[in-house]
PDBQT receptor file of N, H, CA, C and O in Angstrom, charges set to zero:
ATOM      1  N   UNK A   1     -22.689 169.764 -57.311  1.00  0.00    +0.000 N 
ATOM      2  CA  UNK A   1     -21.868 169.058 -56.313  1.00  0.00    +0.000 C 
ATOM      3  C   UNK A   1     -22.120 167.554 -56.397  1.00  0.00    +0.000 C 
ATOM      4  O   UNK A   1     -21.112 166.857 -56.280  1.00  0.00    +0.000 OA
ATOM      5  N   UNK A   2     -23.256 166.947 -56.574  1.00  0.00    +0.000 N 
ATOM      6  H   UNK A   2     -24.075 167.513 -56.668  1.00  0.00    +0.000 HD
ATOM      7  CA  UNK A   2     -23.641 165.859 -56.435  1.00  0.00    +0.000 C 
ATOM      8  C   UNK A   2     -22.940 165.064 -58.047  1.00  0.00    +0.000 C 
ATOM      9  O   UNK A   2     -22.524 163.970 -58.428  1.00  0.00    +0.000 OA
ATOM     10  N   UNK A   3     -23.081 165.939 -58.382  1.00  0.00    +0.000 N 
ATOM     11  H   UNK A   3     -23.418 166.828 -58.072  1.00  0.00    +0.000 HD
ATOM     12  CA  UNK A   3     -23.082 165.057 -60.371  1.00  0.00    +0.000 C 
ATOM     13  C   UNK A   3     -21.257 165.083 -60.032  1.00  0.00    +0.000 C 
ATOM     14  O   UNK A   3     -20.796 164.302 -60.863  1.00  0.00    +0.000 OA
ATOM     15  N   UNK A   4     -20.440 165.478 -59.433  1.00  0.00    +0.000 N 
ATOM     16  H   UNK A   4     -20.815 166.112 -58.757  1.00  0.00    +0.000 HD
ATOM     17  CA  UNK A   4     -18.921 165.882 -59.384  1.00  0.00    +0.000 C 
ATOM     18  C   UNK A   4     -18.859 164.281 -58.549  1.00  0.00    +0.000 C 
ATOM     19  O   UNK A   4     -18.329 163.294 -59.059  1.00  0.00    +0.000 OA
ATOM     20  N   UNK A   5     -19.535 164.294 -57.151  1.00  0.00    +0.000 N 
ATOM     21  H   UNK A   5     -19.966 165.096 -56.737  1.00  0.00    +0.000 HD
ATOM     22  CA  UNK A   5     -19.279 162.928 -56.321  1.00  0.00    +0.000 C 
ATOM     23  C   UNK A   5     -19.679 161.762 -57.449  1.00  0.00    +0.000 C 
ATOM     24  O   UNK A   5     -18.896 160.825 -57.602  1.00  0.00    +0.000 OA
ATOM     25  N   UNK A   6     -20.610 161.814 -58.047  1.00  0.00    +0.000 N 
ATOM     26  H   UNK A   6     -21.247 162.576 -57.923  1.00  0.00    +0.000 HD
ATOM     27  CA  UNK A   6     -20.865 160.730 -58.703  1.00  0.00    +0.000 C 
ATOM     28  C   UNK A   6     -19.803 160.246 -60.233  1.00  0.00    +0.000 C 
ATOM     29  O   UNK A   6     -19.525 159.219 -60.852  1.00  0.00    +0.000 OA
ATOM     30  N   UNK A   7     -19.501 161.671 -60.288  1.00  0.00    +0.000 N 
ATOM     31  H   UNK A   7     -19.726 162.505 -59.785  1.00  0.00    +0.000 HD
ATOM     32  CA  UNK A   7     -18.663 161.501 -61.533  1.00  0.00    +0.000 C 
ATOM     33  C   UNK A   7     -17.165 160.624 -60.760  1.00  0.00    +0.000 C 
ATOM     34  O   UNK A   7     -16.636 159.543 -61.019  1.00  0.00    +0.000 OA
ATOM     35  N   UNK A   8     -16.869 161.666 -59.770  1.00  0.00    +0.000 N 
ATOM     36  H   UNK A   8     -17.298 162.544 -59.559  1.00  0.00    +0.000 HD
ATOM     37  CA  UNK A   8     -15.151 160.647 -59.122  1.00  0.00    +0.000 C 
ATOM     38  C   UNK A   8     -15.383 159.372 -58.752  1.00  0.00    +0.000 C 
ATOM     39  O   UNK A   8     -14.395 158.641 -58.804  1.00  0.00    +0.000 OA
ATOM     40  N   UNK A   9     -16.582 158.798 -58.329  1.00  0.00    +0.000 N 
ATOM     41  H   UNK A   9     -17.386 159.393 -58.286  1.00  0.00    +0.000 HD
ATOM     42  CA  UNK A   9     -16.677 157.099 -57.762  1.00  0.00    +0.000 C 
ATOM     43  C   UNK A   9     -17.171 156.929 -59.126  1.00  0.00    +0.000 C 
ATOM     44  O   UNK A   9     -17.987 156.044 -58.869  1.00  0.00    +0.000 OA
ATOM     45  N   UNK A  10     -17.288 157.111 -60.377  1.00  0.00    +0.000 N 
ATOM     46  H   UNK A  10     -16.625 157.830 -60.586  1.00  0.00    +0.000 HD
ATOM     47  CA  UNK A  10     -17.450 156.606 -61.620  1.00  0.00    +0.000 C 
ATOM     48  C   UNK A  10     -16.130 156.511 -62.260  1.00  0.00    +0.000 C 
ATOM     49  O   UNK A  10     -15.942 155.928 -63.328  1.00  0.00    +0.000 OA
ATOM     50  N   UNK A  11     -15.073 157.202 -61.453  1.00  0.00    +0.000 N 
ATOM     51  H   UNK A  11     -15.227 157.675 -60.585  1.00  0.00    +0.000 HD
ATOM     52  CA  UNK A  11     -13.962 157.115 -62.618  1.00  0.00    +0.000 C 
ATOM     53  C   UNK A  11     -13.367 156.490 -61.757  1.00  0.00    +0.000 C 
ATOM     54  O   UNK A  11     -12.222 156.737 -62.135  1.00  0.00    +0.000 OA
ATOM     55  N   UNK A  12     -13.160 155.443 -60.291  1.00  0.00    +0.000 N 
ATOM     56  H   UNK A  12     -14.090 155.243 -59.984  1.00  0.00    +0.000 HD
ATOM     57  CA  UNK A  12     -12.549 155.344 -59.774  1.00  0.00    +0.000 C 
ATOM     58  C   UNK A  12     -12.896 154.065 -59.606  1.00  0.00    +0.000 C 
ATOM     59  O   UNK A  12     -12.163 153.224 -59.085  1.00  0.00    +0.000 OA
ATOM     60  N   UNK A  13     -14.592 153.757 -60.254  1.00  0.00    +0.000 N 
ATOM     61  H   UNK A  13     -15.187 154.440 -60.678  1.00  0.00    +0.000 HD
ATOM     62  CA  UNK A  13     -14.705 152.006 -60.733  1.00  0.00    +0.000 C 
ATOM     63  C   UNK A  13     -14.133 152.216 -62.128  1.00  0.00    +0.000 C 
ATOM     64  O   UNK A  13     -13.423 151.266 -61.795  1.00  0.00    +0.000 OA
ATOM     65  N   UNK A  14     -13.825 152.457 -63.098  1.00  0.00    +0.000 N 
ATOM     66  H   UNK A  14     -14.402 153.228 -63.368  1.00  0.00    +0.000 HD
ATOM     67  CA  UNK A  14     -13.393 152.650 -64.181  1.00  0.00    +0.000 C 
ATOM     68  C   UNK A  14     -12.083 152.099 -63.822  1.00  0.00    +0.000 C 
ATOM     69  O   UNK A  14     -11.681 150.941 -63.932  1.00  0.00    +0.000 OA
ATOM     70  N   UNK A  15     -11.414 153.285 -63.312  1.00  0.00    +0.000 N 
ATOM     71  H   UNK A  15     -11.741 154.225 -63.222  1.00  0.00    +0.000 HD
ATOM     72  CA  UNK A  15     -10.125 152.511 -62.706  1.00  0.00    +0.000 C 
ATOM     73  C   UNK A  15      -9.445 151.120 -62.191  1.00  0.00    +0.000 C 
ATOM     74  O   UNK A  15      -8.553 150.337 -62.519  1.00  0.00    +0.000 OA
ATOM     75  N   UNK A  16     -10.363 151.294 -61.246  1.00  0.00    +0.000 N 
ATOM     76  H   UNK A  16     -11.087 151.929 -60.980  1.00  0.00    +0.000 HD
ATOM     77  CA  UNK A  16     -10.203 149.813 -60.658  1.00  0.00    +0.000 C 
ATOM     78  C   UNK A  16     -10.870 148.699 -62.015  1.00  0.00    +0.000 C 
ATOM     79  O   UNK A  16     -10.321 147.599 -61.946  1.00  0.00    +0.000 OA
ATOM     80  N   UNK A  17     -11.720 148.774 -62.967  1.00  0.00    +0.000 N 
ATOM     81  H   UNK A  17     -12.166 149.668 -63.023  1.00  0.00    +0.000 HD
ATOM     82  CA  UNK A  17     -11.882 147.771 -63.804  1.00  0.00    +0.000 C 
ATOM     83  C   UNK A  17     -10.665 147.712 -64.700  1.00  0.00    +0.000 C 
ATOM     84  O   UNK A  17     -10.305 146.590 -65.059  1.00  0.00    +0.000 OA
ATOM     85  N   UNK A  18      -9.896 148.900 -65.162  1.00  0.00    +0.000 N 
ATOM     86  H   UNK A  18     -10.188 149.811 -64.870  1.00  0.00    +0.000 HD
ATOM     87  CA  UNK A  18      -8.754 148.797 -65.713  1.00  0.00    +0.000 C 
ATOM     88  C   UNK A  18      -8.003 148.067 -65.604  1.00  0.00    +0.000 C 
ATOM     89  O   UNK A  18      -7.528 147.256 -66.399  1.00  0.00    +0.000 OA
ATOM     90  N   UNK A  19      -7.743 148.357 -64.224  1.00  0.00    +0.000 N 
ATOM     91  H   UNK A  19      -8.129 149.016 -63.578  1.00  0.00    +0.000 HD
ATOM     92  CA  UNK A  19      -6.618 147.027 -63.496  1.00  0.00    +0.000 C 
ATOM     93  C   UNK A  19      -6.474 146.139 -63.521  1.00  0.00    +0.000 C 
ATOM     94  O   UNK A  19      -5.457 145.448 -63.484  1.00  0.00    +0.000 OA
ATOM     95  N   UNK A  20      -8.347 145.774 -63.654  1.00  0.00    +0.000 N 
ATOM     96  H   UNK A  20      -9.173 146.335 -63.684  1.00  0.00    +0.000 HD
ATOM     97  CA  UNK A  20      -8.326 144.212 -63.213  1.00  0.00    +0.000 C 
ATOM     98  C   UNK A  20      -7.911 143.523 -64.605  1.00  0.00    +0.000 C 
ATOM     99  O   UNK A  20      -7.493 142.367 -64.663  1.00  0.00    +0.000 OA
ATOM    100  N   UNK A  21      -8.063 144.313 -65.653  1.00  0.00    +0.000 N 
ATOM    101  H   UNK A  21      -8.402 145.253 -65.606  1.00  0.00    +0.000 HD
ATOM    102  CA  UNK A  21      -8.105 144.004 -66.881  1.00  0.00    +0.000 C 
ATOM    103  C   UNK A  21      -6.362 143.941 -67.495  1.00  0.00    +0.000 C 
ATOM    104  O   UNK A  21      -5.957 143.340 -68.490  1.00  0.00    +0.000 OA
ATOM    105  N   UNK A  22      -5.777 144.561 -66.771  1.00  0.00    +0.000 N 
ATOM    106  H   UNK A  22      -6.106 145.049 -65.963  1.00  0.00    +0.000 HD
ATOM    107  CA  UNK A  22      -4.480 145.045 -67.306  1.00  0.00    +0.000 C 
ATOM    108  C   UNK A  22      -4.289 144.114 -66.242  1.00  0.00    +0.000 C 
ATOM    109  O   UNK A  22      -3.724 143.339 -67.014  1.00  0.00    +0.000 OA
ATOM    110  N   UNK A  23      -4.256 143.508 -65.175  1.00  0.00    +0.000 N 
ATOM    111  H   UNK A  23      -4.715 144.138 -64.548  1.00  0.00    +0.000 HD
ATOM    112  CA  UNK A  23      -3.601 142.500 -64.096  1.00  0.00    +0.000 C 
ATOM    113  C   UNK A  23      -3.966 140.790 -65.249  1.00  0.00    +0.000 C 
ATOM    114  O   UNK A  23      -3.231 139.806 -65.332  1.00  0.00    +0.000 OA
ATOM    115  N   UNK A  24      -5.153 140.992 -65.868  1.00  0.00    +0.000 N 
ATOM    116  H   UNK A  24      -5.750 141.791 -65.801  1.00  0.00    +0.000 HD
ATOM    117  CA  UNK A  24      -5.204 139.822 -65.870  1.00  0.00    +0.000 C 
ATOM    118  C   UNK A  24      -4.729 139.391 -67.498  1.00  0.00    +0.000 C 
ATOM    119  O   UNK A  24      -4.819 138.238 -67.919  1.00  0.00    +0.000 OA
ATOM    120  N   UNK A  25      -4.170 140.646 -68.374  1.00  0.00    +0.000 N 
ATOM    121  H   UNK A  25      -4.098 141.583 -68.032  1.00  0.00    +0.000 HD
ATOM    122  CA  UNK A  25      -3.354 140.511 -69.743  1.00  0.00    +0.000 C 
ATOM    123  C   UNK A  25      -2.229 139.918 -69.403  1.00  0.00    +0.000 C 
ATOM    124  O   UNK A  25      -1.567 139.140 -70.089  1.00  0.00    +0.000 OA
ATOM    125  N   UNK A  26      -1.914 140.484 -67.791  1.00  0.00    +0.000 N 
ATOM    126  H   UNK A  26      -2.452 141.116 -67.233  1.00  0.00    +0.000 HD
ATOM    127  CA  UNK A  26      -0.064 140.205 -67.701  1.00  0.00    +0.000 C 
ATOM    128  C   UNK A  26       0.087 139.044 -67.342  1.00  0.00    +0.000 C 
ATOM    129  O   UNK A  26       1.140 138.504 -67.680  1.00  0.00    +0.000 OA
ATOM    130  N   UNK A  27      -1.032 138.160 -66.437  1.00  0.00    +0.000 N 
ATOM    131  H   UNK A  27      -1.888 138.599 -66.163  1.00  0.00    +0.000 HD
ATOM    132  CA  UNK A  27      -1.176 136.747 -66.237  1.00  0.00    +0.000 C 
ATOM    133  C   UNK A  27      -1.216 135.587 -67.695  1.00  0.00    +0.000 C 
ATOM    134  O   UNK A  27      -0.604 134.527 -67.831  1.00  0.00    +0.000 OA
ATOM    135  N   UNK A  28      -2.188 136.283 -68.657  1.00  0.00    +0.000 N 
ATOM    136  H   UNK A  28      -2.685 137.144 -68.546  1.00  0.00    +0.000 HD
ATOM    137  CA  UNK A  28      -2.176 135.654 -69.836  1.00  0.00    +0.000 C 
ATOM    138  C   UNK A  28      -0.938 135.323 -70.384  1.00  0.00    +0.000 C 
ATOM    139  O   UNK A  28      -0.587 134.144 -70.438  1.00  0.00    +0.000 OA
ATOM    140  N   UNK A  29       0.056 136.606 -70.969  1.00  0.00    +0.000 N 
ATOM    141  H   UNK A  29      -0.228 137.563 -70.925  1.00  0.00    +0.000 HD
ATOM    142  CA  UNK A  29       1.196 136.945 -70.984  1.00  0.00    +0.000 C 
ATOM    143  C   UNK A  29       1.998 135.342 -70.492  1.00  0.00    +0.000 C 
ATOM    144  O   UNK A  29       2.147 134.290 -71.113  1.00  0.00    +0.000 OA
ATOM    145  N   UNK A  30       2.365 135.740 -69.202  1.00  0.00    +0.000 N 
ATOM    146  H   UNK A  30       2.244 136.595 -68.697  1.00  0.00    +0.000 HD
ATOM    147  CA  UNK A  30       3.091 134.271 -68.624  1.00  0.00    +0.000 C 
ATOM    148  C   UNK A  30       3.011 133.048 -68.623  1.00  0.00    +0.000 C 
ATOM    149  O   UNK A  30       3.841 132.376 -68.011  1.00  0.00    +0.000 OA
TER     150      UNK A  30
């Protein structure tokens, strides 16, 4: 149970680093 919570708030900073990464290609971009 514990290794499952830690795994979803691991993929959900993953996520959110994605973004920030894919937000800040599309700024380059322009």
């Amino acid at each position: 149970m514990k290794h499952k919570l830690v795994y979803a708030l691991w993929q959900v900073e993953n996520f959110s680093s994605m973004n920030k990464l894919s937000l800040n290609k599309k700024h380059k971009n322009i």
